[in-house]
mmCIF file as gemmi writes it, N, C-alpha and C atoms, coordinates in Angstrom:
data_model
loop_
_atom_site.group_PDB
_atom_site.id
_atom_site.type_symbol
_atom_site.label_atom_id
_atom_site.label_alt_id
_atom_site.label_comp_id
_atom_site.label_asym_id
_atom_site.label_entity_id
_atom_site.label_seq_id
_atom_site.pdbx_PDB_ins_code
_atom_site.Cartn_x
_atom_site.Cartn_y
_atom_site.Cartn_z
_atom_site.occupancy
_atom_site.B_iso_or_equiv
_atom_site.pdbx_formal_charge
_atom_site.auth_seq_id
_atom_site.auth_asym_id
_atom_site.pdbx_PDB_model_num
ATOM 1 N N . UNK Axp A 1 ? -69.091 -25.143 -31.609 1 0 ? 1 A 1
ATOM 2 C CA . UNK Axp A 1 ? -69.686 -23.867 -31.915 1 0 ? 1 A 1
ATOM 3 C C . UNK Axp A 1 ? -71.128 -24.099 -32.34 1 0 ? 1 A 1
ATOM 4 N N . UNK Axp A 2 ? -71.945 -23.534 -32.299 1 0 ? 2 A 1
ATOM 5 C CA . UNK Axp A 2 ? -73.353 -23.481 -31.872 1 0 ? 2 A 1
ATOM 6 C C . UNK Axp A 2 ? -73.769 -22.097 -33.075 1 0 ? 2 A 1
ATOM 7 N N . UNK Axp A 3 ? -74.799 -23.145 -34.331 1 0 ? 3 A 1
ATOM 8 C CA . UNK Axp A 3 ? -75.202 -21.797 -35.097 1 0 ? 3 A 1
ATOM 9 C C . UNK Axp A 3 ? -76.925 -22.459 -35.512 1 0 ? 3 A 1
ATOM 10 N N . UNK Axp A 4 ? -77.406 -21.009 -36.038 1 0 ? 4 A 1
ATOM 11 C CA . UNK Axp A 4 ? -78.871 -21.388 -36.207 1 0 ? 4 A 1
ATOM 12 C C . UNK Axp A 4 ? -78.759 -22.119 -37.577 1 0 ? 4 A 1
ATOM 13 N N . UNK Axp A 5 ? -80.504 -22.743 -37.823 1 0 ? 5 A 1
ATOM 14 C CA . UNK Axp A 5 ? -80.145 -23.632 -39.268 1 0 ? 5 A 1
ATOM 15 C C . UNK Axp A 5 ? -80.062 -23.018 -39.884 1 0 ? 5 A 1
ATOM 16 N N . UNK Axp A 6 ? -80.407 -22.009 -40.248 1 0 ? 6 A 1
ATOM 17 C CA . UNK Axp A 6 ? -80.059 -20.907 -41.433 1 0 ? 6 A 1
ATOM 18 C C . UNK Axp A 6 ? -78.373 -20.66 -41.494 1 0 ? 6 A 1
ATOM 19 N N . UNK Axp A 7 ? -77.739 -20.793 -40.99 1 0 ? 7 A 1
ATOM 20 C CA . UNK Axp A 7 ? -76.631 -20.743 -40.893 1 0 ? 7 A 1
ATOM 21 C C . UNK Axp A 7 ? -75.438 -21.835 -41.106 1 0 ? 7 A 1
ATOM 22 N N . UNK Axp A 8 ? -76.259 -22.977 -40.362 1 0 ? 8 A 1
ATOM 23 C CA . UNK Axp A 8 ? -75.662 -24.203 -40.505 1 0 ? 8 A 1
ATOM 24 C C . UNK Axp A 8 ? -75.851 -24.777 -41.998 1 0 ? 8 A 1
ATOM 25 N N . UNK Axp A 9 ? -76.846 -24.634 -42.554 1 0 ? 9 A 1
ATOM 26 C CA . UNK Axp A 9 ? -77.516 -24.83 -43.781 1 0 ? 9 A 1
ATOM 27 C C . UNK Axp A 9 ? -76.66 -23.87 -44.604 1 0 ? 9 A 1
ATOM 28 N N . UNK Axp A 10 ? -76.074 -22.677 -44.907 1 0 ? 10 A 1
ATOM 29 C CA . UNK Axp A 10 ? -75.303 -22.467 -45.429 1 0 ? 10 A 1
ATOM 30 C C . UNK Axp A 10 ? -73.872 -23.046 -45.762 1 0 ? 10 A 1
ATOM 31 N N . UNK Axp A 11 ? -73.634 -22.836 -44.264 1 0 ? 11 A 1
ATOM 32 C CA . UNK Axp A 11 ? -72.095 -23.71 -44.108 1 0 ? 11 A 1
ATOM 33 C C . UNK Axp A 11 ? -72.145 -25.053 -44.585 1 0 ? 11 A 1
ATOM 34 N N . UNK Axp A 12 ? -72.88 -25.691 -44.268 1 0 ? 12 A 1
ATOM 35 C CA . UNK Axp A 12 ? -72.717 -27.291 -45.399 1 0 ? 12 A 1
ATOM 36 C C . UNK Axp A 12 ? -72.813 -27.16 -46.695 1 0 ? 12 A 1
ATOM 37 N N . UNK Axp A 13 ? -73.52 -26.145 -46.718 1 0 ? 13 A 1
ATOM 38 C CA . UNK Axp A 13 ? -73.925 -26.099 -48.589 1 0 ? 13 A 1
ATOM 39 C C . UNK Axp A 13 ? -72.014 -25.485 -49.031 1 0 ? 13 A 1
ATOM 40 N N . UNK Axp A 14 ? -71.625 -24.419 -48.187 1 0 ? 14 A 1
ATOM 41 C CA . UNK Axp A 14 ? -70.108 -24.795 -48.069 1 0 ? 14 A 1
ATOM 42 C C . UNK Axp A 14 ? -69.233 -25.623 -48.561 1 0 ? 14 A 1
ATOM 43 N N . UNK Axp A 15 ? -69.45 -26.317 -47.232 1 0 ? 15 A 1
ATOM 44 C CA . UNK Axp A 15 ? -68.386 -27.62 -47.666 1 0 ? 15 A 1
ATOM 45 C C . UNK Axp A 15 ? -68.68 -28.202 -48.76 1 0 ? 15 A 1
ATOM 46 N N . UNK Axp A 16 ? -69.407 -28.575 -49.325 1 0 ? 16 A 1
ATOM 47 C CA . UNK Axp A 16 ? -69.717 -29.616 -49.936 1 0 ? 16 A 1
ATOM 48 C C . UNK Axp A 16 ? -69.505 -28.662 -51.278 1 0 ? 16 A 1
ATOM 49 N N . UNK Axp A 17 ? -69.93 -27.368 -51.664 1 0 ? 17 A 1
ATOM 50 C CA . UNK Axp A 17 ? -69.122 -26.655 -53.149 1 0 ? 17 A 1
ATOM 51 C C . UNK Axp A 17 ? -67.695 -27.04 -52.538 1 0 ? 17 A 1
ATOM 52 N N . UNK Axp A 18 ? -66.716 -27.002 -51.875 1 0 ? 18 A 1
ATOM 53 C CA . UNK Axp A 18 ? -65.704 -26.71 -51.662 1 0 ? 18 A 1
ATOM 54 C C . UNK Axp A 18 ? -65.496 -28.455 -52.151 1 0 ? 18 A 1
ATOM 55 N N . UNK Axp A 19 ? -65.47 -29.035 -51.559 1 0 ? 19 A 1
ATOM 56 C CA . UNK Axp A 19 ? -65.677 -31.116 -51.725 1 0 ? 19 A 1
ATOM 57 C C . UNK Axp A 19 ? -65.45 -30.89 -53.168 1 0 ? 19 A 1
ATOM 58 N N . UNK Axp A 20 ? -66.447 -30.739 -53.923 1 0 ? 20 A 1
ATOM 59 C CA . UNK Axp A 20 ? -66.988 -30.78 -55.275 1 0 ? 20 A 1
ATOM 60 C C . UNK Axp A 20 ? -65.907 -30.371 -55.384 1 0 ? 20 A 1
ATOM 61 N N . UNK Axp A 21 ? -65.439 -29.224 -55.584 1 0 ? 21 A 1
ATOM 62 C CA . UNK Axp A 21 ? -64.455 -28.471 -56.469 1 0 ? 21 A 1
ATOM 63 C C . UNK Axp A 21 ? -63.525 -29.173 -55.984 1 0 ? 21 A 1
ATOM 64 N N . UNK Axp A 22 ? -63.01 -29.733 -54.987 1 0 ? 22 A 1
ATOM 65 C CA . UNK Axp A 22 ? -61.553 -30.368 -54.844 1 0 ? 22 A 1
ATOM 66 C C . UNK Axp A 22 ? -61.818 -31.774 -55.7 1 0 ? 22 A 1
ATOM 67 N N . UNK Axp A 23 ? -62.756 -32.161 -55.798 1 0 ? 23 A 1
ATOM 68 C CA . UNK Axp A 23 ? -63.012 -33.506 -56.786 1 0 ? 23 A 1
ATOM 69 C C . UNK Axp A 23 ? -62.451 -33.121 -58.001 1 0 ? 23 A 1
ATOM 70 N N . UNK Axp A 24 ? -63.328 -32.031 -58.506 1 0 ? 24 A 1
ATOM 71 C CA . UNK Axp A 24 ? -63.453 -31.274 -59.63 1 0 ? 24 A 1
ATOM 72 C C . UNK Axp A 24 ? -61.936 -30.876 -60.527 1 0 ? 24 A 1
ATOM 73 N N . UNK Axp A 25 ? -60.978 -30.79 -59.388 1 0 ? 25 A 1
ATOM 74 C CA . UNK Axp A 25 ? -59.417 -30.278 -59.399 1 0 ? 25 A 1
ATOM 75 C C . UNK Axp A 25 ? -58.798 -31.496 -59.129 1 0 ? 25 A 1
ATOM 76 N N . UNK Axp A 26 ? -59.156 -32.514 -58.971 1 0 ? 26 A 1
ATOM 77 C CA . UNK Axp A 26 ? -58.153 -33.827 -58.419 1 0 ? 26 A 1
ATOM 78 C C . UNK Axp A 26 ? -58.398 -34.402 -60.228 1 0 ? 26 A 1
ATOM 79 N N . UNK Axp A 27 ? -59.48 -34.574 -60.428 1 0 ? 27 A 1
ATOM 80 C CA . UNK Axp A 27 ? -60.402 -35.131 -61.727 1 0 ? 27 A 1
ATOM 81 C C . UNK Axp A 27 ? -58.96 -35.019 -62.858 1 0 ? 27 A 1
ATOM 82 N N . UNK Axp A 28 ? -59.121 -33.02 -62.76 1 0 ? 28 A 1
ATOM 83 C CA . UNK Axp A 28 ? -58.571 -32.363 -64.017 1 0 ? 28 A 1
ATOM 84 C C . UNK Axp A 28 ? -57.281 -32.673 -64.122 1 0 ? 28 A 1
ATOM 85 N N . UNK Axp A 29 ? -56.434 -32.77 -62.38 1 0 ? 29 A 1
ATOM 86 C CA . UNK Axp A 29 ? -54.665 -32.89 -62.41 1 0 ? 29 A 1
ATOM 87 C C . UNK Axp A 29 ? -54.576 -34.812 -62.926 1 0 ? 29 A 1
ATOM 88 N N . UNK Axp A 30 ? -55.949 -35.126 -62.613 1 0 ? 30 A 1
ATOM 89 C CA . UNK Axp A 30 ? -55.974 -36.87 -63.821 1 0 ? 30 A 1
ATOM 90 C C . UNK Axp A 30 ? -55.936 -36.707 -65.104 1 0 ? 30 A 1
ATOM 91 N N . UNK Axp A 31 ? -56.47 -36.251 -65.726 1 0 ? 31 A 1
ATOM 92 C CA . UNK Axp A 31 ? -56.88 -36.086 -66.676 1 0 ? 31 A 1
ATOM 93 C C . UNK Axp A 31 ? -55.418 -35.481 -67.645 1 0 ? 31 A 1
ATOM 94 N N . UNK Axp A 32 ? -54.692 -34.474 -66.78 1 0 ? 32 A 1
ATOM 95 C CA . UNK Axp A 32 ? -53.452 -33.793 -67.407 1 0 ? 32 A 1
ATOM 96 C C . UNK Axp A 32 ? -52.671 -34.388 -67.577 1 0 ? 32 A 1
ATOM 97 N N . UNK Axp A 33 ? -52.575 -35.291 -66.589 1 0 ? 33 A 1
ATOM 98 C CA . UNK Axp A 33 ? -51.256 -36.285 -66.463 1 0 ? 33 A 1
ATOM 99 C C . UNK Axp A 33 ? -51.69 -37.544 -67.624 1 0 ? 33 A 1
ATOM 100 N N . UNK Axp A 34 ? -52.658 -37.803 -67.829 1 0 ? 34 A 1
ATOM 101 C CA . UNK Axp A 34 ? -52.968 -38.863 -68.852 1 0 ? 34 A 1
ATOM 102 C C . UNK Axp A 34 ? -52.532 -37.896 -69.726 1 0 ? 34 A 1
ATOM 103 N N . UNK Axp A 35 ? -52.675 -36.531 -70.317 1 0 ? 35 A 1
ATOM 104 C CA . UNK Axp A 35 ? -52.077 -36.008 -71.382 1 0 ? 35 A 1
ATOM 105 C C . UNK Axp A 35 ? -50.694 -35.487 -71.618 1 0 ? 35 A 1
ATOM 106 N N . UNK Axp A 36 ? -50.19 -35.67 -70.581 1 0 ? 36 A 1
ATOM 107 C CA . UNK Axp A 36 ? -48.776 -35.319 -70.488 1 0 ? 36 A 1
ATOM 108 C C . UNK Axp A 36 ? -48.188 -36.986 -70.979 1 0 ? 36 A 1
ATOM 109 N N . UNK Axp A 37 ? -48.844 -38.05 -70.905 1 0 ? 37 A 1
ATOM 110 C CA . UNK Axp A 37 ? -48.278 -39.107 -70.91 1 0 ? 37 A 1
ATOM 111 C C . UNK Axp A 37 ? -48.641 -39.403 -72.565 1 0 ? 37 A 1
ATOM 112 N N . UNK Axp A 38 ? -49.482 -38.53 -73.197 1 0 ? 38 A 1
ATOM 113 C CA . UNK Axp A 38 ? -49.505 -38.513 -75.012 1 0 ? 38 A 1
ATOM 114 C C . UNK Axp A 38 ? -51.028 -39.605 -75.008 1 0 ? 38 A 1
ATOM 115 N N . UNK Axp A 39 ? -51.505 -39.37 -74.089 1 0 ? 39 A 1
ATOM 116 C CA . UNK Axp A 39 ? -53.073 -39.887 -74.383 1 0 ? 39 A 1
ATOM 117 C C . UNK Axp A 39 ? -53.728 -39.259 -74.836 1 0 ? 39 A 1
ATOM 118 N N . UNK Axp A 40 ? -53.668 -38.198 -75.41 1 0 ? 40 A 1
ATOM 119 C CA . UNK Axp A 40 ? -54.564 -37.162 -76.068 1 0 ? 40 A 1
ATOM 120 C C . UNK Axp A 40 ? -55.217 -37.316 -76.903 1 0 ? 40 A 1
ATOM 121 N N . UNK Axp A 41 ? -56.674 -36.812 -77.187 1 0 ? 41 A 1
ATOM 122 C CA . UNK Axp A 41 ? -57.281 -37.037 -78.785 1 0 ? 41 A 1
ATOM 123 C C . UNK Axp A 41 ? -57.248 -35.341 -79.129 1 0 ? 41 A 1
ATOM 124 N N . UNK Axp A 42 ? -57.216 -35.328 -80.488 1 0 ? 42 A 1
ATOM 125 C CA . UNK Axp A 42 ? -57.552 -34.171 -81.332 1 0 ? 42 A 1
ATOM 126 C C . UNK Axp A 42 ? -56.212 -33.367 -81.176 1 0 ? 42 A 1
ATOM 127 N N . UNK Axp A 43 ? -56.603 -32.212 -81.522 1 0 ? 43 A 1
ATOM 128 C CA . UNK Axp A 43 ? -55.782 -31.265 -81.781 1 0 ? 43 A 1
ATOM 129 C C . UNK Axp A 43 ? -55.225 -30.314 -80.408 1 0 ? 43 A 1
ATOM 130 N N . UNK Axp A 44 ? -54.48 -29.048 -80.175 1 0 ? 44 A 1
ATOM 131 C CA . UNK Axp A 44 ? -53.953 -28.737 -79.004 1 0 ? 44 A 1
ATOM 132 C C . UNK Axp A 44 ? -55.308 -27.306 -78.744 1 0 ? 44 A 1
ATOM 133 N N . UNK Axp A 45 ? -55.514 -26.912 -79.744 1 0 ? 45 A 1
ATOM 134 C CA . UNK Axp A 45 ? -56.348 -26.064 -80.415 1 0 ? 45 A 1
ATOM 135 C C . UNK Axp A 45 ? -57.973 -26.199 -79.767 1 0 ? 45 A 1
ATOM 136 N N . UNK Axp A 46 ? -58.276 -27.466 -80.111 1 0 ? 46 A 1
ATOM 137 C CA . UNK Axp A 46 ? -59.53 -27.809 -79.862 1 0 ? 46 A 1
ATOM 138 C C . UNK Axp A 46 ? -59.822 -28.097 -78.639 1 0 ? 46 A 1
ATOM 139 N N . UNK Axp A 47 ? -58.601 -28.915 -78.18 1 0 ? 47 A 1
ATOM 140 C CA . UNK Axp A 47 ? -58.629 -29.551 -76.28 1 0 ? 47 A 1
ATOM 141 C C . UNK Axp A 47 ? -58.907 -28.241 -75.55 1 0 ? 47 A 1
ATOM 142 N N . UNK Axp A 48 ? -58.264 -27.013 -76.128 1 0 ? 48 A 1
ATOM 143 C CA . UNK Axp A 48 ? -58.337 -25.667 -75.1 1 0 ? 48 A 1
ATOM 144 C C . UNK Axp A 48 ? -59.681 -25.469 -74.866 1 0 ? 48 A 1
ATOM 145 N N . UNK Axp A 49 ? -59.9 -25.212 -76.135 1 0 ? 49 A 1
ATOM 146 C CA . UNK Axp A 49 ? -61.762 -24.539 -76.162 1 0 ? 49 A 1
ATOM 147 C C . UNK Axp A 49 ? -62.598 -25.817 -75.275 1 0 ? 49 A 1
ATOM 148 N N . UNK Axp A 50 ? -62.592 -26.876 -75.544 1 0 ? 50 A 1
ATOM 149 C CA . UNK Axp A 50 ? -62.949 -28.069 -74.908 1 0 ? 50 A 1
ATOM 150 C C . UNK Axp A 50 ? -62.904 -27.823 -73.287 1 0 ? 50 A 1
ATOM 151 N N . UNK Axp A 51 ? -61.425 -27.629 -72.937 1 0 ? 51 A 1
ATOM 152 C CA . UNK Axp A 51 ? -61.377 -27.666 -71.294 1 0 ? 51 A 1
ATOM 153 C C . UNK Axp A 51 ? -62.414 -26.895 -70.708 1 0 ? 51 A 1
ATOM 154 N N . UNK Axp A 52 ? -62.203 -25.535 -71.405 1 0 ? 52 A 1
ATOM 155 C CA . UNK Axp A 52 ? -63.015 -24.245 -70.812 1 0 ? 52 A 1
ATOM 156 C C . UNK Axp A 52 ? -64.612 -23.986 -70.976 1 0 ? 52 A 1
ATOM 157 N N . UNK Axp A 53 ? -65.315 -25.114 -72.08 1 0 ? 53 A 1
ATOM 158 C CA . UNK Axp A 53 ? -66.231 -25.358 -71.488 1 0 ? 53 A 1
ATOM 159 C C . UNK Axp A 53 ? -67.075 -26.252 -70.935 1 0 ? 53 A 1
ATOM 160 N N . UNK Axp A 54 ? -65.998 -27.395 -70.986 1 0 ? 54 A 1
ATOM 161 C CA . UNK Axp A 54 ? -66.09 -28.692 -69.856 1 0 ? 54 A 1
ATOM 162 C C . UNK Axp A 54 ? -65.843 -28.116 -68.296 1 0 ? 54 A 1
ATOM 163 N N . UNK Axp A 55 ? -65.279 -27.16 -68.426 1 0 ? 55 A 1
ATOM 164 C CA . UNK Axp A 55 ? -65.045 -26.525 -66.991 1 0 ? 55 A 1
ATOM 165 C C . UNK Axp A 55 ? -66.202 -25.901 -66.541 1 0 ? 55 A 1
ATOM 166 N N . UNK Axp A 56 ? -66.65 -24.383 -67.287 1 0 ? 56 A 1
ATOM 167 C CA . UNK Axp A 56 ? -67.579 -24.201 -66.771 1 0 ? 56 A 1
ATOM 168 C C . UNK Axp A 56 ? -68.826 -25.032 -66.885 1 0 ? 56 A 1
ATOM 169 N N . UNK Axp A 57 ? -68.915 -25.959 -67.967 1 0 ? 57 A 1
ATOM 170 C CA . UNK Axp A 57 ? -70.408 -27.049 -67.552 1 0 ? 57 A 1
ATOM 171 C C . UNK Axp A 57 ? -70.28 -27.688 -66.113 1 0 ? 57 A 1
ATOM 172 N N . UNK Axp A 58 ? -68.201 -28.24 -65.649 1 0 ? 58 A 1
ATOM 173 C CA . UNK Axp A 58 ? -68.946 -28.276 -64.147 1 0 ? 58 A 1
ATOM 174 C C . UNK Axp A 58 ? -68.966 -28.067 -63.246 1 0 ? 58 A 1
ATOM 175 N N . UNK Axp A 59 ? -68.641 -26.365 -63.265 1 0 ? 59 A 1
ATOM 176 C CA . UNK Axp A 59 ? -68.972 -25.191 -62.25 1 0 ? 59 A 1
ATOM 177 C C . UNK Axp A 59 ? -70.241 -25.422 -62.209 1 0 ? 59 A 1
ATOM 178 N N . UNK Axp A 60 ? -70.711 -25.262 -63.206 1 0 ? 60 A 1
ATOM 179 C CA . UNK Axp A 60 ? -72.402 -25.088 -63.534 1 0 ? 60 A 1
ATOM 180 C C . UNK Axp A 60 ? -73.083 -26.548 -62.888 1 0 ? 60 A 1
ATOM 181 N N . UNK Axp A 61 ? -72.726 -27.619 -63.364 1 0 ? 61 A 1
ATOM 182 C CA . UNK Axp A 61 ? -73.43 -28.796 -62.396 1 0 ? 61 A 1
ATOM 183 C C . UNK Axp A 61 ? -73.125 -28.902 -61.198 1 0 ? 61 A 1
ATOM 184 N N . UNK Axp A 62 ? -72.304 -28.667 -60.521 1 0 ? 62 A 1
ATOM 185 C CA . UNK Axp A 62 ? -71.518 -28.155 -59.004 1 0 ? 62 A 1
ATOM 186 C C . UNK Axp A 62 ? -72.886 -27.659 -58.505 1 0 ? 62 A 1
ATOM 187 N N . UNK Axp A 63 ? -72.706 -25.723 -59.039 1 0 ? 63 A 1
ATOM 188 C CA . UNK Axp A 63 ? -73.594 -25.198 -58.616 1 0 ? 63 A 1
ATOM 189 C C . UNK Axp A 63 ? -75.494 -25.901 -58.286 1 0 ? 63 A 1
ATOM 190 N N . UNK Axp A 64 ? -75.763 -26.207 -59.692 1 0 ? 64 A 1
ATOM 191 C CA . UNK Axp A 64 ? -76.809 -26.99 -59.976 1 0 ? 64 A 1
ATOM 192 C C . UNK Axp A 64 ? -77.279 -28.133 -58.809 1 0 ? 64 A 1
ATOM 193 N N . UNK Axp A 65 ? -76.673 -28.923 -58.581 1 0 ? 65 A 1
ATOM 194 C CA . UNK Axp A 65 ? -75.801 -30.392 -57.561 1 0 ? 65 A 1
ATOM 195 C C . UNK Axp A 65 ? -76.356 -29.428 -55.944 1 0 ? 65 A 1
ATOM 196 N N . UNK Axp A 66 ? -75.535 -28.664 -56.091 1 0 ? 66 A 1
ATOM 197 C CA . UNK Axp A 66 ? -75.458 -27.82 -54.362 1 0 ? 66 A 1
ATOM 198 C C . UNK Axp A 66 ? -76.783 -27.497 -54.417 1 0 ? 66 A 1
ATOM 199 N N . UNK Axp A 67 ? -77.517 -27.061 -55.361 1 0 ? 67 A 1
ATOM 200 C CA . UNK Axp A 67 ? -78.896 -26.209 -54.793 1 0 ? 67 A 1
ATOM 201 C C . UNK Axp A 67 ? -79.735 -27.367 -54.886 1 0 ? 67 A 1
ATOM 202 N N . UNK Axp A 68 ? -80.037 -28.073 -55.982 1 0 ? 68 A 1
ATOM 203 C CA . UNK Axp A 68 ? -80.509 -29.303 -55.625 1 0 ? 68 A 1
ATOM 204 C C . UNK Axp A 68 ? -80.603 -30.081 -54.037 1 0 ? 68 A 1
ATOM 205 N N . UNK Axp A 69 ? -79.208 -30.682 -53.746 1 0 ? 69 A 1
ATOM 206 C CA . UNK Axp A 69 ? -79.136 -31.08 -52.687 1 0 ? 69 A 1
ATOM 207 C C . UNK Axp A 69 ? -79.467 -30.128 -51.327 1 0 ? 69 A 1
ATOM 208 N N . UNK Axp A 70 ? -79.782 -28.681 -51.166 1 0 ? 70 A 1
ATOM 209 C CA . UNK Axp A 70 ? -80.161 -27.892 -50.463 1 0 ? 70 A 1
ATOM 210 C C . UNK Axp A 70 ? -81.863 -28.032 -50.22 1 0 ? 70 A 1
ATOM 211 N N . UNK Axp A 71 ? -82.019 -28.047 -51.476 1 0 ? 71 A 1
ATOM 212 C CA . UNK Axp A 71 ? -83.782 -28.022 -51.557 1 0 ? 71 A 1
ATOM 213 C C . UNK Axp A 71 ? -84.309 -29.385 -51.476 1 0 ? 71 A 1
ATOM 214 N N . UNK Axp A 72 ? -83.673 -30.574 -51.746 1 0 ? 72 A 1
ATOM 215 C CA . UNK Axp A 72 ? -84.116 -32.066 -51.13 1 0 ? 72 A 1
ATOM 216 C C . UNK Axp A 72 ? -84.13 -31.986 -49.598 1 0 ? 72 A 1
ATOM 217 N N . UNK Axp A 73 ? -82.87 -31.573 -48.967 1 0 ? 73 A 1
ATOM 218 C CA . UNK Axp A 73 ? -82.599 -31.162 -47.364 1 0 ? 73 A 1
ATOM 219 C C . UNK Axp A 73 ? -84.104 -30.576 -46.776 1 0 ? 73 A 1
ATOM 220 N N . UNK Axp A 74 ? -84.018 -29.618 -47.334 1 0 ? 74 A 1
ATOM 221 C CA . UNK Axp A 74 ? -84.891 -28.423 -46.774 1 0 ? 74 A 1
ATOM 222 C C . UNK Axp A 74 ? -86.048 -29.401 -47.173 1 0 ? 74 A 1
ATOM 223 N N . UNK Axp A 75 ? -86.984 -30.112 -48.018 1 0 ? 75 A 1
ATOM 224 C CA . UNK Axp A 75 ? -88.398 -30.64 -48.063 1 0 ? 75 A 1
ATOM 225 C C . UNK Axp A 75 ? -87.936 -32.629 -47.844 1 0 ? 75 A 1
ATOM 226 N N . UNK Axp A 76 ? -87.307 -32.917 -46.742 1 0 ? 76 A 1
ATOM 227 C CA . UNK Axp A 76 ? -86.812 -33.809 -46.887 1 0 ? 76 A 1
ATOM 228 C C . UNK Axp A 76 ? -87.814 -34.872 -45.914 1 0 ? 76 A 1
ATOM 229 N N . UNK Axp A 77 ? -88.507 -33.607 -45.107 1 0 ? 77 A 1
ATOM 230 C CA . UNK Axp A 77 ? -89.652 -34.17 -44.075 1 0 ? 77 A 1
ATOM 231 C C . UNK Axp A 77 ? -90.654 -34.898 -45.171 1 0 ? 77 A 1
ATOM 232 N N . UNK Axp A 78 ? -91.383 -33.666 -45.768 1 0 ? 78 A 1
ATOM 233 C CA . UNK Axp A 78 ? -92.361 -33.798 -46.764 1 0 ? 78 A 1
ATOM 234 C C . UNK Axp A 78 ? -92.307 -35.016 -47.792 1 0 ? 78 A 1
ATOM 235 N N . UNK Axp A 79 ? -90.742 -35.05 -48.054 1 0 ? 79 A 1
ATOM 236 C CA . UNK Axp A 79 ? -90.607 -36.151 -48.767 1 0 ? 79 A 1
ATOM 237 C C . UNK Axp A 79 ? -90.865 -37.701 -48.648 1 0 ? 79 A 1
ATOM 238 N N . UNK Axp A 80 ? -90.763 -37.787 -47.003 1 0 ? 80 A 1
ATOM 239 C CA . UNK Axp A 80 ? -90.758 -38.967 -46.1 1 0 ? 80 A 1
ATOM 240 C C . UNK Axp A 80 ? -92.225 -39.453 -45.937 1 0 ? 80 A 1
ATOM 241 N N . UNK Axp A 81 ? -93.27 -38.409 -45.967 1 0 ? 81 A 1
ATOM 242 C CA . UNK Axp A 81 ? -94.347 -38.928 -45.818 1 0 ? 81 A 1
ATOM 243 C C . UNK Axp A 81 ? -95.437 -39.592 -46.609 1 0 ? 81 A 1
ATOM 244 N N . UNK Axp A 82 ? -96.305 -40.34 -46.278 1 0 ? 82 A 1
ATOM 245 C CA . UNK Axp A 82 ? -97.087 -41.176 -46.691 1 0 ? 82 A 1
ATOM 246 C C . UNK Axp A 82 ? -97.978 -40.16 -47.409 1 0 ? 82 A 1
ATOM 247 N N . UNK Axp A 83 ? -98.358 -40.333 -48.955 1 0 ? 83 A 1
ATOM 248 C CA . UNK Axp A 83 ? -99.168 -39.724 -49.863 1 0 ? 83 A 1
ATOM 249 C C . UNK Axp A 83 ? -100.635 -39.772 -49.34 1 0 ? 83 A 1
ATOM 250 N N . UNK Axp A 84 ? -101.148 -38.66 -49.415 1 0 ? 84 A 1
ATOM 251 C CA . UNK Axp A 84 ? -102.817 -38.742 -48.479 1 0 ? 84 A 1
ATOM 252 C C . UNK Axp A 84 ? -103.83 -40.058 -49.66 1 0 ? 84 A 1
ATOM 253 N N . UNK Axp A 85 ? -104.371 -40.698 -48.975 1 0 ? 85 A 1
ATOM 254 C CA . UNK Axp A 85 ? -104.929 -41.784 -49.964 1 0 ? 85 A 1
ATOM 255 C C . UNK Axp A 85 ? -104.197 -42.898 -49.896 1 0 ? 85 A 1
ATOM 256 N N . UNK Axp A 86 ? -103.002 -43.26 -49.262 1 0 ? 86 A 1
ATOM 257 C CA . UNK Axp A 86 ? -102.681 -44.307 -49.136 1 0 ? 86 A 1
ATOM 258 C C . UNK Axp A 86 ? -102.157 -44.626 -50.671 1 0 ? 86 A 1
ATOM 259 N N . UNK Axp A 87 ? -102.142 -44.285 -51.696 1 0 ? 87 A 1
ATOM 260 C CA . UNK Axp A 87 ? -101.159 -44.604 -52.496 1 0 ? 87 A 1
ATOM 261 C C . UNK Axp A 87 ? -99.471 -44.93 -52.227 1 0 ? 87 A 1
């Protein structure tokens, strides 16, 4: 299938939130199972508040990560070239 870069450039930016988040979800079902096995620190109380905003910090670096890596893509020519002056 055949799409313009504006398009294609979306769809990877796609996959790759989608990647992330399956990392993101493989990470956490690690992480549970170490606590199901009584590896836990602190309290049951504190781990909650903890998850939820260890979670969204990495929705938030996900997001962060994807646009980043969009805007290196997109000036990736510019990036390649030789600094005027020969530096």
């Amino acid at each position: 299938m055949k799409v313009d870069a504006k398009t294609k450039s979306l769809l990877d930016e796609h996959k790759r939130k989608k990647k992330s988040a399956e990392k993101v979800d493989k990470k956490d079902s690690e992480t549970k199972g170490l606590e199901e096995e009584g590896e836990t620190k602190g309290s049951d109380d504190d781990d909650d508040n903890d998850d939820d905003v260890n979670e969204t910090a990495r929705q938030e670096d996900v997001v962060a990560k994807t646009a980043l890596d969009a805007i290196m893509q997109e000036f990736a020519d510019d990036l390649r070239r030789e600094p005027p002056g020969g530096q």
